[in-house]
C-alpha positions as CSV (number, residue, x, y, z in Angstrom):
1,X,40.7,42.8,-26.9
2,X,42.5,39.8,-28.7
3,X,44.4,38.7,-25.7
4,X,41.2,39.0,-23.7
5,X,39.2,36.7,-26.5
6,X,42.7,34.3,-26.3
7,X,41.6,34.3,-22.5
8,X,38.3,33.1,-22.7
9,X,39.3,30.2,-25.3
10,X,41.9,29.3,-23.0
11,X,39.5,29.4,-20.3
12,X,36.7,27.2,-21.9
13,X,39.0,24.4,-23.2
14,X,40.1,24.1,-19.8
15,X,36.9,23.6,-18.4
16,X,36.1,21.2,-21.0
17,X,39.1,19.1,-20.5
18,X,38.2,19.3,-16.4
19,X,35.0,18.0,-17.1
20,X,36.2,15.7,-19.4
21,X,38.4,14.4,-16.5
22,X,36.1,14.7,-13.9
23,X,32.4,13.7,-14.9
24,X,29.9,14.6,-12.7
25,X,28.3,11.6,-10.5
26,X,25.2,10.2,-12.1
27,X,22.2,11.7,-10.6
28,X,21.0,9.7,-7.4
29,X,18.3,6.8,-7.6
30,X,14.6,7.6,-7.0
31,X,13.9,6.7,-3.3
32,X,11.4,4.4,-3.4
33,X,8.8,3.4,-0.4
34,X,8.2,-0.1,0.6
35,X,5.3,-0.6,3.2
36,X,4.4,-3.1,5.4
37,X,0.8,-3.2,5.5
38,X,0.1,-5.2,9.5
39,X,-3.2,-5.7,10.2
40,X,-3.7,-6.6,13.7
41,X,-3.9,-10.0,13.9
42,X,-1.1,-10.4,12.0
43,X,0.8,-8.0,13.9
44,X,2.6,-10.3,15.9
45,X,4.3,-12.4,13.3
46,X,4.5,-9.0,10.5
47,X,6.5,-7.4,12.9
48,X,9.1,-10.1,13.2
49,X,9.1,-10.7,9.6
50,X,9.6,-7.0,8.7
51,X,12.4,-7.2,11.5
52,X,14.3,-10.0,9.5
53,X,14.2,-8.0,6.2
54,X,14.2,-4.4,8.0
55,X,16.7,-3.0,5.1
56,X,14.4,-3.9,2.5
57,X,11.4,-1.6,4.3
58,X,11.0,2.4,4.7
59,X,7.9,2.4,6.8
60,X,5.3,0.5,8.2
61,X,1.5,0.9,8.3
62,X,-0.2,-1.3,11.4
63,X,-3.9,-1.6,10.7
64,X,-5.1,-1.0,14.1
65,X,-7.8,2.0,14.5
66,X,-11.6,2.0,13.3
67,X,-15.1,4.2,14.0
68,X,-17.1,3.9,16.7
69,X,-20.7,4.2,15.5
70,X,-20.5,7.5,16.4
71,X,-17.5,8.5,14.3
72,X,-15.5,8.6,17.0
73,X,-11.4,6.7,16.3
74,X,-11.5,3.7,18.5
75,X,-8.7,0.2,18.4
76,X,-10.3,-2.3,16.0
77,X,-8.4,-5.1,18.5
78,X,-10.1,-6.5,21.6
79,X,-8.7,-5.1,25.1
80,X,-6.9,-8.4,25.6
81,X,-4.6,-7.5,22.5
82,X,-3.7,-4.1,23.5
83,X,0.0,-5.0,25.1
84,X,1.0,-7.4,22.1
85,X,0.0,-4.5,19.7
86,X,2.0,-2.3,21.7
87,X,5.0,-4.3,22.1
88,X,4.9,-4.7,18.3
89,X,5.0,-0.7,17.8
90,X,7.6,-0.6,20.3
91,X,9.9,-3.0,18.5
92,X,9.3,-1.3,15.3
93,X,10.4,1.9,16.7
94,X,13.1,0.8,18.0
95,X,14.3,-0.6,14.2
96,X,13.9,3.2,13.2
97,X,10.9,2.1,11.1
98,X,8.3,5.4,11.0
99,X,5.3,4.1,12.0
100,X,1.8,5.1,9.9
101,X,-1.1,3.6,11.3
102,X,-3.7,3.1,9.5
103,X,-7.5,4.4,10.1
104,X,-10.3,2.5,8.2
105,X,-14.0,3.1,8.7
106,X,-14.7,-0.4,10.6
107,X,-16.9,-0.3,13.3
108,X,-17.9,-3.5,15.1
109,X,-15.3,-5.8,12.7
110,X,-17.6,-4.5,9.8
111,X,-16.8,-2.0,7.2
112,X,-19.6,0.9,7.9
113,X,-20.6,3.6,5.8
114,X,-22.9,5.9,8.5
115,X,-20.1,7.1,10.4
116,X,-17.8,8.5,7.4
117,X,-20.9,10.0,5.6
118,X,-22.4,11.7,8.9
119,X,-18.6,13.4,9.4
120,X,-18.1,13.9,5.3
121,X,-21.4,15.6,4.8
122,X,-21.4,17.9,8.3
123,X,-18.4,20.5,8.7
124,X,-18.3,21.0,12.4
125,X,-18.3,16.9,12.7
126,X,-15.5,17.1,9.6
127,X,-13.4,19.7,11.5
128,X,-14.2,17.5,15.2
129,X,-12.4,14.3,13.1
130,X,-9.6,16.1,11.8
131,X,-8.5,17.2,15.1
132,X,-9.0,14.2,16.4
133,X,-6.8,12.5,14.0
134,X,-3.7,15.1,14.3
135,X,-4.1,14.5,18.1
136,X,-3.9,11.0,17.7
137,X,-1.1,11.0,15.8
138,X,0.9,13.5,18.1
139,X,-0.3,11.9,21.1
140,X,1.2,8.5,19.6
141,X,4.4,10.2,17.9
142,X,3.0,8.3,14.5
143,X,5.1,9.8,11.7
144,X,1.2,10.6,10.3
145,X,-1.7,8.4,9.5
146,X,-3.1,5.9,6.7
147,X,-6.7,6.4,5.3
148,X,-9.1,4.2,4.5
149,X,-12.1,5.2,4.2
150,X,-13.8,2.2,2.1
151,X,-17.6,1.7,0.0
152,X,-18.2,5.8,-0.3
153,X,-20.7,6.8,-2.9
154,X,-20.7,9.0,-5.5
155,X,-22.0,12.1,-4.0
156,X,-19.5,11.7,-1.4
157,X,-17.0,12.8,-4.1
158,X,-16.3,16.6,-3.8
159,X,-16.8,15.9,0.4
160,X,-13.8,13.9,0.4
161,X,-12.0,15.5,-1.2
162,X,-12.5,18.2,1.1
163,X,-11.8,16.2,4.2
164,X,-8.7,15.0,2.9
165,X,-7.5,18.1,1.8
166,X,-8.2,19.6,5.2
167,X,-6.3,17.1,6.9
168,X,-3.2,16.8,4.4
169,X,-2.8,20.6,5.5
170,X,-3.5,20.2,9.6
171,X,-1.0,16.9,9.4
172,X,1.6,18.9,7.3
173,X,1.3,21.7,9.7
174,X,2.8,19.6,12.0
175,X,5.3,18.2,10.0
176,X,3.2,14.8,9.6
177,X,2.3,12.8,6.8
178,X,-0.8,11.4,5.5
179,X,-1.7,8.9,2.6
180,X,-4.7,7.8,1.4
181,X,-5.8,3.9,0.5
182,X,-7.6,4.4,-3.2
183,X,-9.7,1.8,-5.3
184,X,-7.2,0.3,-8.0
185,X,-9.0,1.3,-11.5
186,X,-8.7,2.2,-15.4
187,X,-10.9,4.7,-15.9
188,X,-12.8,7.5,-13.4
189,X,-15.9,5.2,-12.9
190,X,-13.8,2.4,-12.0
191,X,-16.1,-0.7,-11.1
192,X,-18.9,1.3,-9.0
193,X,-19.7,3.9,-6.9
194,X,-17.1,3.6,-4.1
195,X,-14.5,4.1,-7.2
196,X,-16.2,7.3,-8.2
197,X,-15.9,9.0,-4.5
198,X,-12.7,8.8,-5.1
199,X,-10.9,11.9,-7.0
200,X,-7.6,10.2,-7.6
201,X,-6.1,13.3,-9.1
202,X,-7.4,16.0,-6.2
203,X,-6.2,13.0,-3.4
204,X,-3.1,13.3,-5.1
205,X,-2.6,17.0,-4.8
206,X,-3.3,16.7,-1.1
207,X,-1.6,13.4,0.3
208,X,2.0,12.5,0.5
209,X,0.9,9.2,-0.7
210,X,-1.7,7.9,-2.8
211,X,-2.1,3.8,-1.7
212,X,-3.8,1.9,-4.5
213,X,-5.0,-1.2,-3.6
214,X,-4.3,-3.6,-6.3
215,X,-5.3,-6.5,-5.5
216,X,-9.6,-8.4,-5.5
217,X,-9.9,-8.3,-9.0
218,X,-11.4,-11.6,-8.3
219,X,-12.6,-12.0,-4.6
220,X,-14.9,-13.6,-1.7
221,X,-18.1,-13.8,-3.2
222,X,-16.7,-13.6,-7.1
223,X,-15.9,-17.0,-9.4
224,X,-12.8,-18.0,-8.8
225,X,-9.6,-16.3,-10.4
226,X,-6.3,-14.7,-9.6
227,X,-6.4,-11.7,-7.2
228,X,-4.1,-9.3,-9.0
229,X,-3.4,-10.4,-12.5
230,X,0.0,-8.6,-13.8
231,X,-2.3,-7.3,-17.0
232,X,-4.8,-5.5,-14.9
233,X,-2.3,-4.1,-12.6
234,X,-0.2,-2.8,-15.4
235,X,-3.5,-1.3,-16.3
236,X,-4.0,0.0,-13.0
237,X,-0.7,1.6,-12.6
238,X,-1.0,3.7,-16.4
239,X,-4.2,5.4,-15.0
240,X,-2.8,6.3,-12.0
241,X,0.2,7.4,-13.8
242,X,-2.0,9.9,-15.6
243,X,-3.8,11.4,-12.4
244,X,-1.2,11.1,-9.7
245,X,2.0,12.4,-9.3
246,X,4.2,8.8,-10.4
247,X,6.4,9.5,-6.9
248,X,2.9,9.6,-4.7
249,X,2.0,6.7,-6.0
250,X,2.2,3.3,-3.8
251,X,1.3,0.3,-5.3
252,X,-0.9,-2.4,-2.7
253,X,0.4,-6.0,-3.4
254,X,-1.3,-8.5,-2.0
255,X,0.4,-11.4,-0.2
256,X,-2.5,-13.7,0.1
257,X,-5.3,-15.1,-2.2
258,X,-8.7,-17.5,-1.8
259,X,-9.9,-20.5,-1.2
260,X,-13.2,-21.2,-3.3
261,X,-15.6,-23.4,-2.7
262,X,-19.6,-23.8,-2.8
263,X,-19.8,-20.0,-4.5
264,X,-17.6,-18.6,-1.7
265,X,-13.9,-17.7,-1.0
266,X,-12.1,-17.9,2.3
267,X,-9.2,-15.8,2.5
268,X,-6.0,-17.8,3.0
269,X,-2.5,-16.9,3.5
270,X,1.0,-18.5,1.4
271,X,1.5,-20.9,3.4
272,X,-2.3,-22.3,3.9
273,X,-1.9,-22.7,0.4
274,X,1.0,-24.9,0.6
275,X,-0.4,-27.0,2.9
276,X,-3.3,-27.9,1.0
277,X,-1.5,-28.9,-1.7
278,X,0.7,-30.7,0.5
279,X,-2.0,-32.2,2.2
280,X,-4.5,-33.3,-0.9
281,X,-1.4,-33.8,-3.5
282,X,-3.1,-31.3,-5.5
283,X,0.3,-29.8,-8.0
284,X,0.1,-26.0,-7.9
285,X,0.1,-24.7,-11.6
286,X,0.9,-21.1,-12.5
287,X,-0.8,-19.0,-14.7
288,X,1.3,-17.2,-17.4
289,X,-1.0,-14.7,-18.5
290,X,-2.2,-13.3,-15.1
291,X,1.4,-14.6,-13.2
292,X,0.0,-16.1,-10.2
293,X,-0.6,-19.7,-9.3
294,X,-3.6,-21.4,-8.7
295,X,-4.4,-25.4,-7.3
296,X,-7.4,-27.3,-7.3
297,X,-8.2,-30.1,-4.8
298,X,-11.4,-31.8,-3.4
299,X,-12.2,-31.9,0.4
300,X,-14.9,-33.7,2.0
301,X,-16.6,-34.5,-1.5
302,X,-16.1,-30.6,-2.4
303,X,-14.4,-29.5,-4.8
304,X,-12.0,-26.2,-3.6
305,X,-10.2,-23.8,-6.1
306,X,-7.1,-21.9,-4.6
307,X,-5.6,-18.4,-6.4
308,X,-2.8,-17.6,-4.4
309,X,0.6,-15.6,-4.4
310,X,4.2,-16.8,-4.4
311,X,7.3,-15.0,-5.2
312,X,7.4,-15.1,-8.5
313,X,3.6,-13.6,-9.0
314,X,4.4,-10.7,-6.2
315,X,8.2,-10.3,-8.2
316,X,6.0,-9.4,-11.6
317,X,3.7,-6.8,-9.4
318,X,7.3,-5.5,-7.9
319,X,9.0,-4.8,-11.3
320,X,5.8,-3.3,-12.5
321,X,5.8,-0.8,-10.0
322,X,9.2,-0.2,-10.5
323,X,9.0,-0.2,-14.6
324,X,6.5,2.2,-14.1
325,X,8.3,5.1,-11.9
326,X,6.3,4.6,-9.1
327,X,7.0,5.7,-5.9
328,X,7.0,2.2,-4.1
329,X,4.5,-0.5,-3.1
330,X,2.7,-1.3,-0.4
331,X,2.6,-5.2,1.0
332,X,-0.8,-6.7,2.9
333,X,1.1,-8.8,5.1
334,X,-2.2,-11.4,5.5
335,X,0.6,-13.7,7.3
336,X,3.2,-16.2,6.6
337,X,3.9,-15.3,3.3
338,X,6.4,-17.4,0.9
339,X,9.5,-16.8,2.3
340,X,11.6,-16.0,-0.6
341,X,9.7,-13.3,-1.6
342,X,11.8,-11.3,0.0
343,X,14.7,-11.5,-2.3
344,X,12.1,-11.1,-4.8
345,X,11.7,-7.8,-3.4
346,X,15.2,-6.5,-2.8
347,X,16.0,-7.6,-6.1
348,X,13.1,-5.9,-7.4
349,X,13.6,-2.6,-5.3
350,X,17.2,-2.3,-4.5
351,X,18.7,-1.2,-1.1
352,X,20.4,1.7,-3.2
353,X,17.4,3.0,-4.6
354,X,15.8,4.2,-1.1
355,X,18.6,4.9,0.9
356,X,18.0,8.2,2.7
């Protein structure tokens, strides 16, 4: 019995002193999503950006499919745009890129609420939809489809909930994927109704990935004022945090901002905004507290106000999604974005961190 106890001593101390030689590796970083969000008439110009920075992306999301009035999926572009939308998909393939189109309720170029609430509230119409989706997405070979099913109301709730969760399953079943574009908020009620229809925490059970779209804080017909100040995001992202599984969670940045003037705001992309203030001498200042920049100039006897991002406001909306354990962000690629964002991102997002 002694010699077998002298053994085991023996035995242990050599493990030790092997581990002590030979550590185990650190556990591997968190792979973390970055999306390129490409509406379509953007597409064009997205695709060759994300094609210049193709390391620093996982997956892209072409905004390309709407509602007919009848609920039926339709292409949101005109006929004549149909080969330079496919070429674009093409070329993305070809980078390896899995492609997630995205599916919004936009019939006509306007955002329509009929359609989604016919299909939410009828279950043969709900089932019709969902199979038309997974044939869609099979008939395209999409890697799985992007929701976003905008201005619901709050009896629309428990409904769509049910329609995701149905789909999640018949995508899955397939070995698809399916995430969902939610209302950024701090609290359940959010700002309104269309915040309430959506049950972050059930969407998150269902979906692969929960989108929030972080960004309108101030907007179109709002008083001027940054579009995704870094307080209100960090805000944003500590709700979610507490109703979504952290890895599910994408976080929308916005590569754009607005143009007020006379009461109204005209979107306007990076490089608008540099012209501008090229054009009027008007000296872009940037805003600590919210971290974005903002110019004023007058026009025609008018005076304009301009909230816009840069790199260093979409770096501070980076490194809060990836303080915050987040599964990744998701970019709204407007069009012609500052171009050193992009080290902004890898910096923010490192290569290592989402290798496969």
């Amino acid at each position: 019995m002694a010699g077998l106890i002298w053994l085991a001593v023996v035995l242990a101390g050599a493990v030790a002193a092997a581990t002590t030689l030979l550590p185990l590796p650190p556990p591997a970083a968190p792979r973390r999503a970055v999306v390129a969000s490409l509406p379509f008439w953007n597409i064009r110009n997205g695709t060759a950006t994300v094609l210049a920075h193709r390391r620093d992306f996982t997956e892209v999301s072409p905004f390309i499919y709407g509602l007919g009035a009848g609920g039926r999926i339709e292409a949101q572009y005109q006929p004549s745009q149909a080969a330079t939308v496919a070429a674009a998909i093409a070329r993305l393939r070809r980078s390896g890129l899995p492609v997630v189109p995205t599916l919004a309720n936009i019939t006509a170029g306007r955002w329509s609420y009929a359609p989604v609430a016919r299909m939410l509230h009828d279950p043969a119409l709900c089932r019709r939809q969902v199979a038309g989706i997974v044939a869609l997405v099979l008939a395209h070979r999409y890697a799985g489809i992007d929701i976003d099913y905008e201005n619901l109301r709050a009896v629309d709730r428990r409904a769509f909930t049910t329609f995701v969760t149905g789909l999640a399953a018949a995508l899955h079943a397939h070995g698809r994927t399916l995430s969902v574009a939610v209302f950024a908020k701090t609290s359940n009620a959010g700002y309104g109704p269309a915040n309430v229809a959506q049950d972050d925490a059930a969407l998150g059970r269902a979906a692969d990935q929960v989108r929030i779209m972080a960004y309108n804080y101030h907007w179109a017909t709002s008083p001027p004022g940054p579009v995704a100040p870094i307080g209100w995001v960090r805000a944003v992202l500590r709700y979610a945090k507490a109703q979504i599984p952290a890895g599910k969670i994408i976080l929308g940045v916005p590569l754009y901002g607005y143009d007020w003037s006379g009461g109204h705001g005209a979107a306007l992309s990076w490089l608008r905004a540099f012209q501008l203030a090229t054009r009027y001498h008007a000296r872009p200042r940037y805003d600590a507290a919210a971290q974005e920049p903002w110019l004023r100039y007058t026009a025609g006897g008018r005076s304009h106000v301009v909230w816009f991002e840069n790199q260093a406001s979409s770096r501070a909306k980076f490194e809060a999604a990836a303080g915050s354990g987040a599964g990744g962000v998701f970019l709204w690629m407007f069009g012609y974005e500052d171009g050193t964002t992009w080290g902004a991102l890898h910096a923010a997002l490192p290569v290592p961190a989402r290798a496969p």
